[in-house]
C-alpha positions in Angstrom: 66.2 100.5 -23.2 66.7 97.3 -22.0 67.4 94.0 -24.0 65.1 91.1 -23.3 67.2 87.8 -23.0 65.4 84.9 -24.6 67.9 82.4 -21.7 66.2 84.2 -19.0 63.0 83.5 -20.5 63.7 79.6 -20.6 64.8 79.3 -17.0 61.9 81.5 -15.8 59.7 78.1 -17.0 61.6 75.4 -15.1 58.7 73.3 -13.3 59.6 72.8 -10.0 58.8 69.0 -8.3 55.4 69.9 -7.0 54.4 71.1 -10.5 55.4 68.1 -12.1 54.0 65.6 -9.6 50.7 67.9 -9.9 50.7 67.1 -14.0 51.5 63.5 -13.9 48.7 63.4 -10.9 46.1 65.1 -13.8 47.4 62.8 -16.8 46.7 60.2 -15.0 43.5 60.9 -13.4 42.2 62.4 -16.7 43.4 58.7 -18.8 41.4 56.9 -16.0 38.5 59.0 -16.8 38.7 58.0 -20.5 38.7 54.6 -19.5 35.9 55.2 -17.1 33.8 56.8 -20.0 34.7 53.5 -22.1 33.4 51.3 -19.7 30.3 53.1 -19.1 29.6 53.0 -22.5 29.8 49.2 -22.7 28.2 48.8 -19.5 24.6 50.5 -20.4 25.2 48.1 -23.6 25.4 45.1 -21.7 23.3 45.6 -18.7 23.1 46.7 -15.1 25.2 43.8 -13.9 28.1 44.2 -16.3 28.1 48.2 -15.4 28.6 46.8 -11.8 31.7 45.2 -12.7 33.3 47.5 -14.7 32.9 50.3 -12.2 34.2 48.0 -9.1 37.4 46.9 -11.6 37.6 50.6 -12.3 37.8 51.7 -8.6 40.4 48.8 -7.8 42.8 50.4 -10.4 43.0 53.7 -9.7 46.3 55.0 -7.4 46.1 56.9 -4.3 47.3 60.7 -5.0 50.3 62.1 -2.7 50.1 64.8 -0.5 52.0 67.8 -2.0 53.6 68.5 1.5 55.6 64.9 0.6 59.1 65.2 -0.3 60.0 64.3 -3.1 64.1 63.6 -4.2 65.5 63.2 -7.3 65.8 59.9 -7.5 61.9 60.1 -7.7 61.5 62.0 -10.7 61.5 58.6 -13.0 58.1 58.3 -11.4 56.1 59.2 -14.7 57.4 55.3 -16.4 56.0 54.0 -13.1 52.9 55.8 -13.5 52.5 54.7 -17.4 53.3 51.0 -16.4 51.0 51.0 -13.7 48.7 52.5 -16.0 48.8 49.9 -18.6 48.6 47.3 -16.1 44.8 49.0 -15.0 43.8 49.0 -18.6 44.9 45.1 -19.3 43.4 44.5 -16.1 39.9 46.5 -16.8 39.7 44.9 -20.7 40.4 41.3 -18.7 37.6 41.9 -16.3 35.6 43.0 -19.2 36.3 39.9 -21.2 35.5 37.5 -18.2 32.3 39.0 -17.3 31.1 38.9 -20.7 32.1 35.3 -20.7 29.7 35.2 -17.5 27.3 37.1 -18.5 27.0 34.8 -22.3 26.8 32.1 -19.7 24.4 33.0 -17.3 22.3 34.3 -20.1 22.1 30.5 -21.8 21.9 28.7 -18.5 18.6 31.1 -17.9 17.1 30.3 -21.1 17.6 26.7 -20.7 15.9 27.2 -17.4 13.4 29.0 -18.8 12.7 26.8 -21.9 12.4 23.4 -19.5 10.0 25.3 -17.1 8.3 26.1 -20.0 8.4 22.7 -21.5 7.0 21.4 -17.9 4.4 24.0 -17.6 3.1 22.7 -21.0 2.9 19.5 -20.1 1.5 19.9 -16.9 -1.1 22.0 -18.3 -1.6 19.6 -21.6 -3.0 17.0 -19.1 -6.8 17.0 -18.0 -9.1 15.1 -15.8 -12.6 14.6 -16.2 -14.9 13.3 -13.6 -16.0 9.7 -13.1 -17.6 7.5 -10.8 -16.1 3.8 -11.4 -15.1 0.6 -9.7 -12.3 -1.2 -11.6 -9.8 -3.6 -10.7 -6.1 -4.7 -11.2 -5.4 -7.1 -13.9 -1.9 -7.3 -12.4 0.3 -6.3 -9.7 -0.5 -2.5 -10.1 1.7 0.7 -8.8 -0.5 3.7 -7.5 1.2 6.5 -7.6 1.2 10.2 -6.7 0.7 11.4 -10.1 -1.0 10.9 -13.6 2.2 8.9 -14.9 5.2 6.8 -14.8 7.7 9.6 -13.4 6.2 10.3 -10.5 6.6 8.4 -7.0 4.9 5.2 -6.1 3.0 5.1 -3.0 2.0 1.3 -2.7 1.1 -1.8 -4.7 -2.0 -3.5 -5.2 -2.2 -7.1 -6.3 -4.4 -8.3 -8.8 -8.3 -8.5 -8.5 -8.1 -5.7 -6.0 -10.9 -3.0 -6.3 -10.0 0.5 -6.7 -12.3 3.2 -6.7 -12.2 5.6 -9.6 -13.2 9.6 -8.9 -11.8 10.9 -12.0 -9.8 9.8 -15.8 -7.2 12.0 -16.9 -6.8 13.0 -20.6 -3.3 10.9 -20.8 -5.1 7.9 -19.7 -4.7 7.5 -15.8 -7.5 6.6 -13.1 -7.4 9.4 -10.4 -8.5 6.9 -7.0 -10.5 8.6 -4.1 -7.7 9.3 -1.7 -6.5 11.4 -4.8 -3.7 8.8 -6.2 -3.0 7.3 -9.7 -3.5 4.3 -11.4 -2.6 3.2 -15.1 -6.0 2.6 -16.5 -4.3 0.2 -19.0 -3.7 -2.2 -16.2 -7.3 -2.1 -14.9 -10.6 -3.8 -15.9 -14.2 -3.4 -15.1 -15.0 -6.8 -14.6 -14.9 -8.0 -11.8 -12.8 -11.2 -11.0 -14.3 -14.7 -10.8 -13.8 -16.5 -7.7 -12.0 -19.4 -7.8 -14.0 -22.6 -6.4 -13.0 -24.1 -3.8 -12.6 -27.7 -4.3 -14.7 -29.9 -3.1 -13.1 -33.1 -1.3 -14.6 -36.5 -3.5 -17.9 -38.1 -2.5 -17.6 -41.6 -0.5 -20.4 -43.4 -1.8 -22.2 -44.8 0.9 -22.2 -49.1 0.5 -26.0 -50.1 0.1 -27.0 -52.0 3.3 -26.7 -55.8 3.0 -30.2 -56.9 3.1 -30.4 -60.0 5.4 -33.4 -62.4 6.1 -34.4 -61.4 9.3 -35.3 -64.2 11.7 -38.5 -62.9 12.7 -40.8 -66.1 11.5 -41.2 -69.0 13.9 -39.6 -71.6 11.3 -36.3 -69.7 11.5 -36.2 -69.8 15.2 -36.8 -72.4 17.5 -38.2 -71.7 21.0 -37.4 -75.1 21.9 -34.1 -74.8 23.5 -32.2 -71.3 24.6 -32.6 -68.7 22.0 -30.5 -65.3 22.1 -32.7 -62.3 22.0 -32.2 -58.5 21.8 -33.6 -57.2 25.0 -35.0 -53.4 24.8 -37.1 -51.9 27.1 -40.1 -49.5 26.8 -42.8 -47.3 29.4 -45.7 -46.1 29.4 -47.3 -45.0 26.4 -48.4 -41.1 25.6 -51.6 -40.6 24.4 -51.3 -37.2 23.1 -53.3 -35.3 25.8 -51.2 -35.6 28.6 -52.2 -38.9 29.9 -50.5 -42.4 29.3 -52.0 -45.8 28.3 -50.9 -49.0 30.8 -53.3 -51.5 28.6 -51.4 -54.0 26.6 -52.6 -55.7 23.5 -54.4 -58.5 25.5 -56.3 -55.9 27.4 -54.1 -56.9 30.7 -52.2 -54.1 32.7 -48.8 -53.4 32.1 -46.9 -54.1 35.1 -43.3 -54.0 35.6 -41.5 -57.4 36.1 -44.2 -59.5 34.4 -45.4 -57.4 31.3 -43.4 -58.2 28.0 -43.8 -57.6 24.5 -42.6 -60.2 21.9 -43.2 -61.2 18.2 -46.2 -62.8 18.8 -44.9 -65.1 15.5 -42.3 -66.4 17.8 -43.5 -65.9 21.2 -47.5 -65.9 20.9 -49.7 -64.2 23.7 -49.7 -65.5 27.0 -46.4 -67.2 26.3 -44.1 -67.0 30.0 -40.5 -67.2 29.3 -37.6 -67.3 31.3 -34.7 -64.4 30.5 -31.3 -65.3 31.9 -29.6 -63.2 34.3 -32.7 -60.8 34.4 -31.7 -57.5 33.4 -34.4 -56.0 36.1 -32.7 -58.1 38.5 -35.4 -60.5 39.6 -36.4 -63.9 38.8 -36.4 -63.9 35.2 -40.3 -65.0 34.3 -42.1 -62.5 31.9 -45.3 -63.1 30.1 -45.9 -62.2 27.1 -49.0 -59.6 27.4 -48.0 -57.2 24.5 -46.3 -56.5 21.0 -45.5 -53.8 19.0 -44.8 -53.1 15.2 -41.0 -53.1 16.1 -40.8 -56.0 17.9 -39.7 -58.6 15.3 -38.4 -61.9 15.0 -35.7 -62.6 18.2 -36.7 -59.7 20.0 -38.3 -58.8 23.5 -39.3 -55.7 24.8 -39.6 -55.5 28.5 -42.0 -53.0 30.1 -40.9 -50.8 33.0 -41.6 -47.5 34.7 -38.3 -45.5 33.8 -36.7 -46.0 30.7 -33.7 -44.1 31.2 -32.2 -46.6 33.7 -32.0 -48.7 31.2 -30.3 -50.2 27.7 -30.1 -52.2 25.1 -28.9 -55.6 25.9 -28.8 -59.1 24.6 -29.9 -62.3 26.9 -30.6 -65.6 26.1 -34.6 -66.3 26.5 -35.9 -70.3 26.8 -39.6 -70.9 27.2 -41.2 -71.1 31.0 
C-alpha cells in the first residue's frame, strides 16, 4: 500500500496569483455590497433624494476589476493592504456623503416649511380681507396715496391732493375704498362732505361822492342878458311822433327852420327874443330867434334846431341879445 504524505497534501493547496487576485476581487466586491445594502436601508428611510446620493457615492467608490490575462509579479502580491485602504477610504467617504446630505436634506426640509408656513401666512391674509360693494363719492382730507392694493405695503400709483373727489365702487373689510379704475384708497383719509369753496375776495367798495348840488342859473335874476352871456350850445331835429312822422311846429306855433329856429329858457330868453351867437357854430350870421323851449333847456342854455344832428356837438358860445 502506499503511504499518503500529509507535505504533499499542503503543497497540492498553494493558490496560484490568479486565484488570489480572483478572492481579493470577491472580498471586495462582496464588502461593497454590504455597504450597498447599508445605504439602501437608510436611503428608503430618508427619502427618494437621499437614496440618489448614496447610490451615486456608492458607484464612485467602487474599483475597476483586472483582467485575469494581466500579469501579475511578485512585487504585486501586497495588493490586498491596497485593497483594504482603498476600501476604508470608500466607507469614510460613503458615511461623509451620508452625513452631508442629511445635513442638506435637514436644511432643505426647514427652508420648505418656512416657505410653506409664509405662503400660508399670506394666503390667510389675503383671503382674511373682503370687499363689499358701494356706490360713493368721497374726498381727500389730505394729500392721499392711491395705491394698487387694499393697504400700506403695496405700490403707489399717484397722489391726489386734498378736496379731490374719488369715486368709491367697493369698501374692503380692513377699511380701504376700492376706486373705479380698480385702485385703493385709505378710507381714513377720506370724507363725504364735500369741500367748501373758498370765496374769492371781493376788492373794497369806492363809495361814490354825492354830487355837489349847485344853484343852477336858470332864473333871469342870476343871469343878465344885458351884456355877453356864456351859454351851452346843443342842438336838436326834428321831433318823432311815434307813428313814423316828425313834428316841425315849435312852441309858438312857428315852423322850425334851420338857421333861425332856437330854443331857450324862456325865463332867460322869453319867446320871440333874437339873439346874436358868436362865431355861429352853423356858420352863418349868428341871429336866432327864440321860437321854442324844451323841459331841458334851463337857465344859460340854447338849443339850436337843425336837420342833421349828427354833424354836430356840444359846444359853448357866448350869446348877447339882437
Amino acid at each position: 500500500m502506499q503511504h499518503f504524505n500529509f507535505k504533499d497534501i499542503k503543497q497540492g493547496f498553494v493558490p496560484s496569483r490568479e486565484q488570489v487576485l480572483k478572492a481579493l476581487t470577491t472580498s471586495v466586491v462582496v464588502l461593497l455590497c454590504i455597504l450597498a445594502g447599508i445605504g439602501v436601508e437608510i436611503v428608503l428611510k430618508r427619502g427618494t433624494n437621499e437614496q440618489t446620493v448614496v447610490l451615486a457615492a456608492v458607484a464612485e467608490t467602487q474599483p475597476e476589476v483586472p483582467e485575469t490575462s494581466e500579469t501579475i509579479t511578485e512585487a504585486s502580491v501586497p495588493s490586498e493592504t491596497e485593497t483594504t485602504t482603498e476600501t476604508a477610504a470608500a466607507v469614510e467617504t460613503t458615511e461623509t456623503t451620508l452625513e452631508t446630505s442629511e445635513s442638506e436634506t435637514s436644511e432643505s426640509d426647514a427652508t420648505t416649511k418656512a416657505t410653506t408656513t409664509a405662503a400660508t401666512t399670506t394666503a390667510a391674509t389675503t383671503q382674511a380681507i373682503t370687499e363689499s360693494d358701494l356706490q360713493l363719492a368721497v374726498y381727500a382730507t389730505a394729500v392721499l396715496n392711491v395705491r394698487s392694493g387694499p393697504g400700506t405695503d403695496y405700490d403707489v400709483v399717484k397722489q391726489v391732493n386734498p378736496g379731490d373727489q374719488i369715486d368709491v365702487i367697493a369698501v374692503t373689510s380692513n377699511g380701504w375704498y376700492k376706486t373705479y379704475n380698480g385702485n385703493y384708497v385709505s378710507a381714513d383719509l377720506t370724507t363725504q362732505t364735500p369741500p367748501t369753496p373758498t370765496p374769492t375776495p371781493k376788492p373794497a367798495a369806492t363809495p361814490t361822492p354825492a354830487p355837489k348840488e349847485t344853484t343852477p342859473a336858470s332864473t333871469s335874476a342870476a343871469i343878465d342878458t344885458s351884456s355877453g352871456v356864456s351859454c351851452k350850445i346843443t342842438f336838436y331835429g326834428p321831433q318823432d311822433n311815434g307813428d313814423g312822422s316828425y313834428s316841425l311846429t315849435t312852441a309858438t306855433g312857428a315852423t322850425c327852420t334851420q338857421g333861425v329856429t332856437v330854443a331857450a329858457d324862456w325865463s332867460v330868453y322869453p319867446a320871440g327874443t333874437v339873439i346874436y351867437i358868436e362865431n355861429d357854430p352853423l356858420g352863418g350870421d349868428g341871429y336866432y330867434t327864440v321860437q321854442d323851449k324844451g323841459s331841458g333847456v334851463k337857465g344859460a342854455m340854447i338849443d339850436i334846431f337843425v336837420e342833421d344832428t349828427s354833424q354836430y356837438s356840444t359846444t359853448t358860445r357866448t350869446v348877447y341879445l339882437g
